[in-house]
PDB file of N, H, CA, C and O in Angstrom:
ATOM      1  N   UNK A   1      24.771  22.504 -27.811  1.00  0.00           N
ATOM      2  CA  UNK A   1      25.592  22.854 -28.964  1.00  0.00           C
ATOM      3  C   UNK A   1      25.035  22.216 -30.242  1.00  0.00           C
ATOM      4  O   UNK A   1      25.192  22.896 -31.256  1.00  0.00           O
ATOM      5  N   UNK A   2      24.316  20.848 -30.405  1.00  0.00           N
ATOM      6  H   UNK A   2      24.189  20.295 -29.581  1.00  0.00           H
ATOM      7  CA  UNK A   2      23.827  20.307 -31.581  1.00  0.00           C
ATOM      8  C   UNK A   2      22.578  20.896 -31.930  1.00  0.00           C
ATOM      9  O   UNK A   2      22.081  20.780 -33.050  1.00  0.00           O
ATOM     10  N   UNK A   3      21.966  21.643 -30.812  1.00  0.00           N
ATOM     11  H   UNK A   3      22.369  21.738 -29.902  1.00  0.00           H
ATOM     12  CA  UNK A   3      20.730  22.171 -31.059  1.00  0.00           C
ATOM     13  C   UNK A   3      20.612  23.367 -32.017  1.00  0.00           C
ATOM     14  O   UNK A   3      19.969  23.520 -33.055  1.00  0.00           O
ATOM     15  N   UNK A   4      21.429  24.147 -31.341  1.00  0.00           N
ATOM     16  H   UNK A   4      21.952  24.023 -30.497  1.00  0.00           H
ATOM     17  CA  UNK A   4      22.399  25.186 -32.029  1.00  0.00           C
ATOM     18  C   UNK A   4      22.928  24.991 -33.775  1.00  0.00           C
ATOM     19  O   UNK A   4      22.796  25.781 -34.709  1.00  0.00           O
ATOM     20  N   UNK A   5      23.368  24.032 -33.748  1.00  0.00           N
ATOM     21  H   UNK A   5      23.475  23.390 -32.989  1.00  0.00           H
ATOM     22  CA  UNK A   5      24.125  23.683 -35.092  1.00  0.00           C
ATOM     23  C   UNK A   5      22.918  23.265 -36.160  1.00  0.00           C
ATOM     24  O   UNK A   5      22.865  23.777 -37.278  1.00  0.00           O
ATOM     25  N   UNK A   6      22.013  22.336 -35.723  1.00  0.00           N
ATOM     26  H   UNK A   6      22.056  21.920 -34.814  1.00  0.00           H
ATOM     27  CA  UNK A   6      20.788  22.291 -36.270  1.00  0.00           C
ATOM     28  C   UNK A   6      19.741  23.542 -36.935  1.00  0.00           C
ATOM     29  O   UNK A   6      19.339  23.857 -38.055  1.00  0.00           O
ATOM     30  N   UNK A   7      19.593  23.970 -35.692  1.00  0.00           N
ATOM     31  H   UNK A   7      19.919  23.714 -34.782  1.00  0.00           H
ATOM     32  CA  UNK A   7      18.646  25.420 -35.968  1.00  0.00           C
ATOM     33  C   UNK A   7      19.768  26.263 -37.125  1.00  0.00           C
ATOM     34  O   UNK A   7      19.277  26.769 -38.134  1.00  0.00           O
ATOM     35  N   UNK A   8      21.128  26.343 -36.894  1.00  0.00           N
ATOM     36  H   UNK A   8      21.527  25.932 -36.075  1.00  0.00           H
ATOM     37  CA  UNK A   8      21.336  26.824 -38.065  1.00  0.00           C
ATOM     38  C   UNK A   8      21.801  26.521 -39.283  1.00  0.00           C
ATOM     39  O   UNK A   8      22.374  27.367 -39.970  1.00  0.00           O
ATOM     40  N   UNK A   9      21.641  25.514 -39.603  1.00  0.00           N
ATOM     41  H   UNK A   9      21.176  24.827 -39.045  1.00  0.00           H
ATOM     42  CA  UNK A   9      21.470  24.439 -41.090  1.00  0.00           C
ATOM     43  C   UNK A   9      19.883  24.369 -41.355  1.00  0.00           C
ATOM     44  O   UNK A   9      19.457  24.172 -42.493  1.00  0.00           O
ATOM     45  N   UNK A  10      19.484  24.449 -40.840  1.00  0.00           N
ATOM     46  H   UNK A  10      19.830  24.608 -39.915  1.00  0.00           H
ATOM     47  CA  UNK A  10      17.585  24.263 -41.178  1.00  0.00           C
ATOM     48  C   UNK A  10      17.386  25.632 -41.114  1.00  0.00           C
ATOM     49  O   UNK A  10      16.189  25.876 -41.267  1.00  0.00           O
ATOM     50  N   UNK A  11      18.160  26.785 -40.928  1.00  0.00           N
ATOM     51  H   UNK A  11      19.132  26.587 -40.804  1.00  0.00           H
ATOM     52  CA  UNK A  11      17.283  28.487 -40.935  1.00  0.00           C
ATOM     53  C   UNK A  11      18.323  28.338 -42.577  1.00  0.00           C
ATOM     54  O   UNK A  11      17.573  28.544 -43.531  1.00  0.00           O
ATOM     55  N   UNK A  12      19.357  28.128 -42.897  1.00  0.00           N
ATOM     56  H   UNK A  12      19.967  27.960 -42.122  1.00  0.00           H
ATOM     57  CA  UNK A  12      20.261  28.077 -43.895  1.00  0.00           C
ATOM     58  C   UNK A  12      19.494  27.605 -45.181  1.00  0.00           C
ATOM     59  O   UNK A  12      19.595  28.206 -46.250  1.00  0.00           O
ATOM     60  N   UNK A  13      18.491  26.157 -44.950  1.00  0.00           N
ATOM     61  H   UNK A  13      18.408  25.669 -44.081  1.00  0.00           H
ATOM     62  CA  UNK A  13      18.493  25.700 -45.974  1.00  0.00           C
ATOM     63  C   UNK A  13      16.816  26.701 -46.474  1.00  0.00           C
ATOM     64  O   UNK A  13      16.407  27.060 -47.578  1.00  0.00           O
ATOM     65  N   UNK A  14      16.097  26.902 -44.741  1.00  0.00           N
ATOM     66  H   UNK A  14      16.429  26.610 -43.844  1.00  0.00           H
ATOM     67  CA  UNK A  14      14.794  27.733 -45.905  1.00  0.00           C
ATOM     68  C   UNK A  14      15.049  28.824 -46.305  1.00  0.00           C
ATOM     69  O   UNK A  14      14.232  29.273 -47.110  1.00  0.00           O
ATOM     70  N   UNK A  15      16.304  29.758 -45.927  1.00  0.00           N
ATOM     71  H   UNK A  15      16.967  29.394 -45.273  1.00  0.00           H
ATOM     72  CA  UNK A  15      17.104  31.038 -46.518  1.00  0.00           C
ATOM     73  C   UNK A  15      17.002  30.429 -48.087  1.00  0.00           C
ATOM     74  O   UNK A  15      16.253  30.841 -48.973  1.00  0.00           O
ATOM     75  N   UNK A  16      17.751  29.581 -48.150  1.00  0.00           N
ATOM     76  H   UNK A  16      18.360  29.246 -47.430  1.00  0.00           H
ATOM     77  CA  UNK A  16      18.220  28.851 -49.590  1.00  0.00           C
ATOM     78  C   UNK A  16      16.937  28.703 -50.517  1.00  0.00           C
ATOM     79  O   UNK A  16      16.731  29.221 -51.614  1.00  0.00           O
ATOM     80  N   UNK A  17      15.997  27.707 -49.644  1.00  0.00           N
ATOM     81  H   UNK A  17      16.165  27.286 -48.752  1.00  0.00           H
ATOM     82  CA  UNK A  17      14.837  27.717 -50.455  1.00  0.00           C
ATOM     83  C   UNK A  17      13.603  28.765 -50.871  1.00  0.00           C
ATOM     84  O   UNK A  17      12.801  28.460 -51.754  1.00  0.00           O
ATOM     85  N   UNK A  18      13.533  30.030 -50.146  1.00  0.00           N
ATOM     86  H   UNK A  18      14.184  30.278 -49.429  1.00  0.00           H
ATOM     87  CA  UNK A  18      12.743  31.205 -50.143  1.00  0.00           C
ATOM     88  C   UNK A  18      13.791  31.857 -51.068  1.00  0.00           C
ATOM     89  O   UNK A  18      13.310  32.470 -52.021  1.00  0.00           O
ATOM     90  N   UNK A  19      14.688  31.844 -50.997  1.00  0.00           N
ATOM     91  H   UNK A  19      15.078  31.346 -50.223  1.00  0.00           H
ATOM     92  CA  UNK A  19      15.474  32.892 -51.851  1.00  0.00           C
ATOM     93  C   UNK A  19      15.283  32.055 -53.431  1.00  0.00           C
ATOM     94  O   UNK A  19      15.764  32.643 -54.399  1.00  0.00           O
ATOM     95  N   UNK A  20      14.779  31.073 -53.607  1.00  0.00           N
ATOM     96  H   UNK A  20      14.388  30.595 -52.820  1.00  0.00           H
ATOM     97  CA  UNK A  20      14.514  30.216 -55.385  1.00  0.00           C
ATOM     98  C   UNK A  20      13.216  30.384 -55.037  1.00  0.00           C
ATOM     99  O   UNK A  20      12.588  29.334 -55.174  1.00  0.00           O
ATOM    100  N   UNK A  21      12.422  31.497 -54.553  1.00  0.00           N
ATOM    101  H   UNK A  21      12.932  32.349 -54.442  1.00  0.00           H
ATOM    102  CA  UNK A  21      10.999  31.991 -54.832  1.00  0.00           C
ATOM    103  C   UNK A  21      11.481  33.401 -55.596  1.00  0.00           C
ATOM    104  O   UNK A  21      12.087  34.407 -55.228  1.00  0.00           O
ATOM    105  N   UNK A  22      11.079  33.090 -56.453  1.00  0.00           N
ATOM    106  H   UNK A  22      10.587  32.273 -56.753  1.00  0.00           H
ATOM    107  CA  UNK A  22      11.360  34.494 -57.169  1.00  0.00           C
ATOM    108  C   UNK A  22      10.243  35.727 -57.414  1.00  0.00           C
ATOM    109  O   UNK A  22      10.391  36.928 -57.644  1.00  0.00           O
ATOM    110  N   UNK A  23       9.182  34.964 -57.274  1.00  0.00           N
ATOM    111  H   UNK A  23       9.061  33.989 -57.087  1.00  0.00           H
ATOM    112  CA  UNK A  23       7.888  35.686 -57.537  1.00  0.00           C
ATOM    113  C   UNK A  23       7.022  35.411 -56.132  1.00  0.00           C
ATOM    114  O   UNK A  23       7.476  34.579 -55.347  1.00  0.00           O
ATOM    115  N   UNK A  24       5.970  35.998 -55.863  1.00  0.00           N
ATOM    116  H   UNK A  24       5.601  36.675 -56.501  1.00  0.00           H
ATOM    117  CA  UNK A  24       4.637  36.068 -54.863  1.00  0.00           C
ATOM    118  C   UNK A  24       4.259  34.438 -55.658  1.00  0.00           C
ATOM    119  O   UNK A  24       4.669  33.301 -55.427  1.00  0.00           O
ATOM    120  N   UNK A  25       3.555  34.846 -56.388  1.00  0.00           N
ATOM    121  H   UNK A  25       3.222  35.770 -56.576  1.00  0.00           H
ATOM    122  CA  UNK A  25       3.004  33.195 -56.906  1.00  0.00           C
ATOM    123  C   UNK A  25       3.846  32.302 -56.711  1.00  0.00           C
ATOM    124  O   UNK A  25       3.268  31.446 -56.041  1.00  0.00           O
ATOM    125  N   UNK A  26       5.224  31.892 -56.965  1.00  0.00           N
ATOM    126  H   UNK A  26       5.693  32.587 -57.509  1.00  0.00           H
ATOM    127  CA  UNK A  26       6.041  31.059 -56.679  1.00  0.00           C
ATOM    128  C   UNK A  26       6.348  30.771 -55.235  1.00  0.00           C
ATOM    129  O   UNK A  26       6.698  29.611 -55.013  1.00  0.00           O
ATOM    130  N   UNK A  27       6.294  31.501 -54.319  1.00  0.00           N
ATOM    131  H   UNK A  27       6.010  32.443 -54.499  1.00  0.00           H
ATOM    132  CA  UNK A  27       6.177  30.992 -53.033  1.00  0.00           C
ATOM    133  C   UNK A  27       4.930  30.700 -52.597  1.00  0.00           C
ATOM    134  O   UNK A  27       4.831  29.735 -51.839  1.00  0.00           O
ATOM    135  N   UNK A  28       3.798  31.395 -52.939  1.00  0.00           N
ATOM    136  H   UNK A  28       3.878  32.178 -53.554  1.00  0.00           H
ATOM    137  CA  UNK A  28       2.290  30.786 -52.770  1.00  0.00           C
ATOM    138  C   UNK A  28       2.407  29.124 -53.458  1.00  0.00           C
ATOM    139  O   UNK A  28       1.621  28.325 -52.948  1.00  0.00           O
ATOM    140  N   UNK A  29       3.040  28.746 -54.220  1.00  0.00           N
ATOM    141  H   UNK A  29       3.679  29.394 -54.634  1.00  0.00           H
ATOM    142  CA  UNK A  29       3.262  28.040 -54.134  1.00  0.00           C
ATOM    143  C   UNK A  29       3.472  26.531 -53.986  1.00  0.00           C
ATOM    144  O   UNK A  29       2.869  25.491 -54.249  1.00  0.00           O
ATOM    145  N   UNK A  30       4.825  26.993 -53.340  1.00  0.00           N
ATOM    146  H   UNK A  30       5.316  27.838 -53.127  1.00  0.00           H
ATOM    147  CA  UNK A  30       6.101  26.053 -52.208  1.00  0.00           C
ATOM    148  C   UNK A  30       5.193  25.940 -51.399  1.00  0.00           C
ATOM    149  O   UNK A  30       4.881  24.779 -51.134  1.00  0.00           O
ATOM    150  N   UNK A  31       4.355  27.160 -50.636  1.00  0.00           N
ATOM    151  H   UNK A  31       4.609  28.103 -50.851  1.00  0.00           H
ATOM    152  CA  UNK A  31       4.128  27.111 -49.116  1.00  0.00           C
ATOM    153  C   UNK A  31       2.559  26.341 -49.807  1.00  0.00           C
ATOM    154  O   UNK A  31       2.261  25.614 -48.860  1.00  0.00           O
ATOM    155  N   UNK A  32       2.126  26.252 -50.228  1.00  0.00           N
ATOM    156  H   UNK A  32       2.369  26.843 -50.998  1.00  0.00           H
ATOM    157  CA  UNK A  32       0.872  25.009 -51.032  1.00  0.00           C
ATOM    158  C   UNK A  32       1.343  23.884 -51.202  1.00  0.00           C
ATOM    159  O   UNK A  32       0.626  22.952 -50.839  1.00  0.00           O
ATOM    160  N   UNK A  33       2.268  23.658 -51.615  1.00  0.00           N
ATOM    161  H   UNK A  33       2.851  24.415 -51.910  1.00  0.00           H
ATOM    162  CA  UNK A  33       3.201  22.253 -51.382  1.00  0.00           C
ATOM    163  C   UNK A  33       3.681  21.595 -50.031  1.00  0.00           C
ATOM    164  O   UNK A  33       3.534  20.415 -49.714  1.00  0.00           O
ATOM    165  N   UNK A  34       4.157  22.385 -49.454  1.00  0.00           N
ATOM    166  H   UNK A  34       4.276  23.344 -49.711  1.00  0.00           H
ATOM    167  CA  UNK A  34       4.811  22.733 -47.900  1.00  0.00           C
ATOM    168  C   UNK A  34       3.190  22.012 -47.106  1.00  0.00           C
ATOM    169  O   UNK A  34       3.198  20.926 -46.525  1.00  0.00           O
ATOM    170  N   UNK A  35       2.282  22.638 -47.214  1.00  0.00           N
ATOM    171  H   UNK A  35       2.275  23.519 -47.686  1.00  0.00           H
ATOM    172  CA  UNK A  35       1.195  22.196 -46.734  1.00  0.00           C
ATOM    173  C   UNK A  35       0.774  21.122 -47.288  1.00  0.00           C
ATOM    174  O   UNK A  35       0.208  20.565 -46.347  1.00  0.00           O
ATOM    175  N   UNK A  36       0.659  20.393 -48.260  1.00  0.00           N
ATOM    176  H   UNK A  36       1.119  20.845 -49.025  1.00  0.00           H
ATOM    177  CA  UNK A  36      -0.076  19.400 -48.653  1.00  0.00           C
ATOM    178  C   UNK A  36       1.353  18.039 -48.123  1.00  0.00           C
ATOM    179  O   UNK A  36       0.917  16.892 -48.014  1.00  0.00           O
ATOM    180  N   UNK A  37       2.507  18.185 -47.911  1.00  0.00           N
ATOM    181  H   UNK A  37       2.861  19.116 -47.999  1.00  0.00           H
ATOM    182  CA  UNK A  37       3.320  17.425 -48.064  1.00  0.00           C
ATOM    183  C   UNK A  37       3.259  17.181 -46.257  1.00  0.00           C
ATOM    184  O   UNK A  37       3.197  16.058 -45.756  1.00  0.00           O
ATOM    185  N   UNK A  38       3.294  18.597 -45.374  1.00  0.00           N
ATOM    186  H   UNK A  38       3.345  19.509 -45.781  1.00  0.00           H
ATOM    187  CA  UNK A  38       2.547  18.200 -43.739  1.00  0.00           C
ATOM    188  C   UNK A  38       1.599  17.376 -43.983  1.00  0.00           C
ATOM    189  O   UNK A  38       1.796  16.260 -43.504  1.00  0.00           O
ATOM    190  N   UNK A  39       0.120  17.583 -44.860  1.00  0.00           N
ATOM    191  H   UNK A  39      -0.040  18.490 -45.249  1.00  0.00           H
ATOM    192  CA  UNK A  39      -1.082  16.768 -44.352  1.00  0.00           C
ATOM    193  C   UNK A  39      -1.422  15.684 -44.931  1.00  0.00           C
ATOM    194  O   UNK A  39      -2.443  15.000 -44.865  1.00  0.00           O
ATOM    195  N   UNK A  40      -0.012  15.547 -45.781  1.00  0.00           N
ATOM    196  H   UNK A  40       0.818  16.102 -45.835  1.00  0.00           H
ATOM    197  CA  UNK A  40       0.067  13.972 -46.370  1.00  0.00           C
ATOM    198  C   UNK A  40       0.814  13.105 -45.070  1.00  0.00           C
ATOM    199  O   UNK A  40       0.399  11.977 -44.801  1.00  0.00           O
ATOM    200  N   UNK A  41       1.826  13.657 -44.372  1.00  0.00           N
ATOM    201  H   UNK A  41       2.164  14.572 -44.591  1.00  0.00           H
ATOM    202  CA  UNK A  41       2.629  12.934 -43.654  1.00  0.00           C
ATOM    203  C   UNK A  41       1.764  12.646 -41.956  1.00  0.00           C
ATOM    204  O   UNK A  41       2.033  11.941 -40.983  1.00  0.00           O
ATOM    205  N   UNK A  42       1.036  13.276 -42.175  1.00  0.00           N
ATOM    206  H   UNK A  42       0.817  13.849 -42.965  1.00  0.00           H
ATOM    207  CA  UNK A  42       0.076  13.570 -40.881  1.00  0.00           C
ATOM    208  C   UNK A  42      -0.765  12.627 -40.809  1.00  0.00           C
ATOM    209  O   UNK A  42      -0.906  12.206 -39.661  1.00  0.00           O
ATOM    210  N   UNK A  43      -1.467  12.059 -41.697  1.00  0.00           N
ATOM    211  H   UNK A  43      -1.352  12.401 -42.629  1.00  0.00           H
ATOM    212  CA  UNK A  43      -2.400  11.190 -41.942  1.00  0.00           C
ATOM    213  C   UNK A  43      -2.011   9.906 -41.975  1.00  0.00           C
ATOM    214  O   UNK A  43      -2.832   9.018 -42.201  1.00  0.00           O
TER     215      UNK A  43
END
């Protein structure tokens, strides 16, 4: 049941955050950010 509740607060919040992409370039991006902020935390 928490797994559940999780998966749908985290599908909620990138709904939330893809939907404040308003443009192609503006999510090219997030998802350029999105990546540099993984291979900062990775290292």
């Amino acid at each position: 049941m928490l797994k559940k509740a999780i998966l749908i607060v985290v599908s909620m919040l990138m709904l939330l955050s893809l939907s404040g992409c308003n443009t192609a370039r503006g999510f090219g991006e997030d998802i350029q950010h999105l990546g540099g902020v993984i291979s900062r935390g990775a290292s």
